[in-house]
N, C-alpha and C positions, 0 to 999 in steps of 0.2 A: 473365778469371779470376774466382772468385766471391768475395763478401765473406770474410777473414781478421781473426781475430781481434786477429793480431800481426802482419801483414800490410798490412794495408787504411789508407788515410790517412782523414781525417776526412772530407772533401769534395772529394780533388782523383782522378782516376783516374792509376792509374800504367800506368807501361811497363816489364814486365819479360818476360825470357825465356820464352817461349807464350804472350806474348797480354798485355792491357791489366787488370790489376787492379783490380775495382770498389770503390768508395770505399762509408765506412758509411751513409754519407746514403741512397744506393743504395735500402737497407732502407725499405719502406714503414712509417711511422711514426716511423720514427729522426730525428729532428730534429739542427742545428747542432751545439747545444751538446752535448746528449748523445751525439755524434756527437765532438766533442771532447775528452768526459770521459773517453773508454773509450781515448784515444790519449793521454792524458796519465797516466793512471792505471798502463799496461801499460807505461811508463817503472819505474816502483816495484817492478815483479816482474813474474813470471807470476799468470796467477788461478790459482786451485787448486778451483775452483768455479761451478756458475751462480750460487749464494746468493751466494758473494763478489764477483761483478761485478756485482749487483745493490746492494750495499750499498757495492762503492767509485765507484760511475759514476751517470751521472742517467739510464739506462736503465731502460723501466717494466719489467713481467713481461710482461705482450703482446708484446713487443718482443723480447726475451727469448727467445720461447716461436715466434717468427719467425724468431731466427735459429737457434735449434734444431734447428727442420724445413730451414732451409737448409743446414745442416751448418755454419756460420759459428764452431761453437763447440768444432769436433773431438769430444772423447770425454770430454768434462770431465764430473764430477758432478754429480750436482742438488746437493748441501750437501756442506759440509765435513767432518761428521763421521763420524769412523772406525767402521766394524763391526767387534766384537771375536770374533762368532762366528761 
């Protein structure tokens, strides 16, 4: 199964119903830590943005911008703020 946002453990692969869930390390670039941050941060809430998991996680923009193209990030915004028109 493919990287999840809310899903996905930091470094371990899981086992769940259809198949083995890849871990964030997975991600070419994604290192440990930052690979941590994004699993302890999604404790705190959901994101509401790519800007905002950029700014609560030690995830670069390349990185980012990787899991974007892999769908890793669902249908989330680029930034947080509202259009009024």
């Amino acid at each position: 199964l493919p990287v999840d946002l809310y899903a996905s453990d930091a470094t371990e692969f899981l086992i769940e119903e259809g198949g083995i869930r890849l871990p964030f390390t997975a991600i070419p670039g994604l290192g440990v830590n930052a690979a941590q941050s994004v699993v302890e941060e999604r404790k705190n809430g959901k994101f509401i943005s790519i800007e905002e998991i950029q700014r609560r996680t030690k995830l670069s923009r390349s990185v980012l911008e990787v899991m974007e193209e892999m769908g890793c990030l669902g249908d989330l915004p680029k930034t947080s703020q509202v259009t009024l028109f």
